[in-house]
N, C-alpha and C positions, 0 to 999 in steps of 0.2 A: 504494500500500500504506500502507495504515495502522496505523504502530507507534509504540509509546511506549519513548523513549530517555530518558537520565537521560547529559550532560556530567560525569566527574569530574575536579576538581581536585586535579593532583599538587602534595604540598607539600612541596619539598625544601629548606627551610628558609631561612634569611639571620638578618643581623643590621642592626640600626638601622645606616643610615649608609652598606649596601652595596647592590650589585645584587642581583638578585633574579632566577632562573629562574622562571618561571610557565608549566605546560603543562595544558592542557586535551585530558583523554582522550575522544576521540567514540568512539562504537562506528565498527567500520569499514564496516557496509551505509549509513550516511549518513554516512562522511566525504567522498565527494565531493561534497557536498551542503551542506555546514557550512564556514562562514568566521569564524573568530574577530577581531572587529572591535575590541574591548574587553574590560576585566574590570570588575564593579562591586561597589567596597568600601561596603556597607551605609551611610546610606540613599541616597548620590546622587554620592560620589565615583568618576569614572571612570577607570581605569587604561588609557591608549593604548600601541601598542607604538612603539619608539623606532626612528628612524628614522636610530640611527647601527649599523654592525653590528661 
């Protein structure tokens, strides 16, 4: 099936200096489908998810 999705990005705010929540909303007929690997802050800086929890 061939549809057009649009990822949004929830911004629940922070401040310089803290952590940060970052969630990306997939629609749910492809979220088991979609793996968020990264985030990309304009034009080439990558945001990884941290590997402490």
């Amino acid at each position: 099936v061939n549809q057009r999705y649009d990822p949004e990005v929830q911004s629940l705010g922070g401040f310089l200096g803290n952590n940060v929540l970052m969630r990306c909303n997939v629609p749910s007929f492809v979220r088991d489908h979609v793996t968020v690997t990264s985030w990309l802050q304009e034009p080439s800086f990558n945001i990884y998810p941290s590997t402490m929890s």
